[in-house]
N, C-alpha and C positions, 0 to 999 in steps of 0.2 A: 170237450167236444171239438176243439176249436183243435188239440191234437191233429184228429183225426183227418178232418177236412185236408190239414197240409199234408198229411200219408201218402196219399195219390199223386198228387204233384211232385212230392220227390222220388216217391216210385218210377213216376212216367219219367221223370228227367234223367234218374238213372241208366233209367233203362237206352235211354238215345245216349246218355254220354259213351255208353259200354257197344255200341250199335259202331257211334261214329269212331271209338277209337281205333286209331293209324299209328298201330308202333314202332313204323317208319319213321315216325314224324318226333319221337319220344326223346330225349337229354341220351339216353342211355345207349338206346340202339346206335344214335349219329355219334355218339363219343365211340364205341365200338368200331364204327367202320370206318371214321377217321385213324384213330390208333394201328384198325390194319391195314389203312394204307400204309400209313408210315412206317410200321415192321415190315413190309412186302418192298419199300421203299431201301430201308435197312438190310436188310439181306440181297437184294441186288446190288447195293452199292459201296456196301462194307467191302474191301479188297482181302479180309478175312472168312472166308465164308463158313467155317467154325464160329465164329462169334456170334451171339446173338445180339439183341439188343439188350434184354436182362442182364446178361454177362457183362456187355460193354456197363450199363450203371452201374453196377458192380463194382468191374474195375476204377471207374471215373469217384467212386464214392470213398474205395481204400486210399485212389491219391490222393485225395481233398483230405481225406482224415489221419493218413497215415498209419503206422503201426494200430491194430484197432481190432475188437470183438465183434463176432457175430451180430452181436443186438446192435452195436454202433452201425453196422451195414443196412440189416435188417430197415433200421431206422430209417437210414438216411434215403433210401432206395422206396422205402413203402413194403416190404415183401413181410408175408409172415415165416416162421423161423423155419420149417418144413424146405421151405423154395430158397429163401438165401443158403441153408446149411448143402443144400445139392447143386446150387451153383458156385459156393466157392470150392466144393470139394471136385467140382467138373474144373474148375481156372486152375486149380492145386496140380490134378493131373497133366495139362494142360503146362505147367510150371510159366503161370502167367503169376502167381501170388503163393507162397510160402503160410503155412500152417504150425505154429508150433503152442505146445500149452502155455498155460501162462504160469509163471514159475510161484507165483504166490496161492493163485485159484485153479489149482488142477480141472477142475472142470470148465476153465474158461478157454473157448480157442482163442490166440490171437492169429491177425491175418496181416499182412504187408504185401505191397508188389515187386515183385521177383522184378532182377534188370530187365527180362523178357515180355516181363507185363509192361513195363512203363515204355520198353523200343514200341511194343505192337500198340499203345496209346498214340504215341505218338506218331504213328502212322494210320490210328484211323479215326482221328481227333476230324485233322482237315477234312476227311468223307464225312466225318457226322455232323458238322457244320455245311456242307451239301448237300446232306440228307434233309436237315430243320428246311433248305429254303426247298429243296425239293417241294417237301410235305406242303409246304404255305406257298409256292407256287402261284397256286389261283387266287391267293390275296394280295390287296391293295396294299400297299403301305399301316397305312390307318386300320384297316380290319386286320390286320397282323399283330400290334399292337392291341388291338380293343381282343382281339383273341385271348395273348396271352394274359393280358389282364383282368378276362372274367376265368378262365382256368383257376388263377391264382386266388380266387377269391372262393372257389368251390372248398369246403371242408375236407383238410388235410395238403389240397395240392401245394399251398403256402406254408405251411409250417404253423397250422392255425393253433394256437396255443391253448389246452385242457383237451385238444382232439384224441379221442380211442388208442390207445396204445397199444391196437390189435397185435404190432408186427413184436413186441417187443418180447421176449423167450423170459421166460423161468428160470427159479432155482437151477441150475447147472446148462441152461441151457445156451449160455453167452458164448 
């Protein structure tokens, strides 16, 4: 009996929490319209305007790692294999990063950056370090810091370790 009694009260609370909710107010929505300031930020101040921001990670992620597979990109960027495989085959065109198989696992692409990838890095390296203060701007010192420091602490954005290995491709798909 004693069930029952609490039914209506969590009924009634539901129903104002569902009444009040602002998903304005939600992790989700404000990570969102952050992100697209910052890519609206990026593409106005990129001096490439080809480039995206995904691309630029991309690039930034083959020079960190070097000569390197799909899943190593995929990986290191966040993307699942679908979206990295159409953006380096967009940079390939582009002749920002070279594509060649890999001579032991024919089904592996390997990916490097072309000289003309690492000239166009390094011309918009210094913009995308004016784009980061751009974006934080309207923060203090201190909440710049306490930013990126709860980001990194969100699942996945750190390199959180046993995390989803959504991005990471199949049999032949490296």
């Amino acid at each position: 009996m004693n069930r029952h009694k609490g039914a209506p009260r969590t009924a009634a609370r539901t129903r104002r929490n569902i009444a009040a909710y602002n998903f304005q107010e939600q992790a989700g929505f404000l990570l969102r319209k952050a992100y697209q300031w910052h890519s609206q930020l990026f593409q106005r101040m990129c001096p490439d305007k080809q480039l995206t921001s995904a691309q630029f990670a991309v690039l930034c992620a083959v020079r960190d790692a070097g000569t390197c597979s799909l899943s190593d990109i995929g990986r290191a960027v966040v993307m699942d294999p679908a979206t990295t495989r159409g953006i380096v085959t967009r940079l390939a065109e582009r002749q920002l990063v070279t594509l060649e198989q890999d001579h032991v696992d024919k089904r592996r692409m390997i990916v490097d950056l072309s000289a003309r990838g690492r000239e166009l890095l390094e011309e918009v390296i210094p913009h995308a370090i004016a784009i980061t203060e751009a974006t934080l701007e309207p923060l203090n010192p201190a909440e710049r810091i306490a930013l990126i420091h709860l980001l990194r602490k969100l699942p996945n954005a750190g390199g959180v370790e046993g995390a989803d290995d959504a991005w990471s491709q199949g049999p032949g798909e490296s």
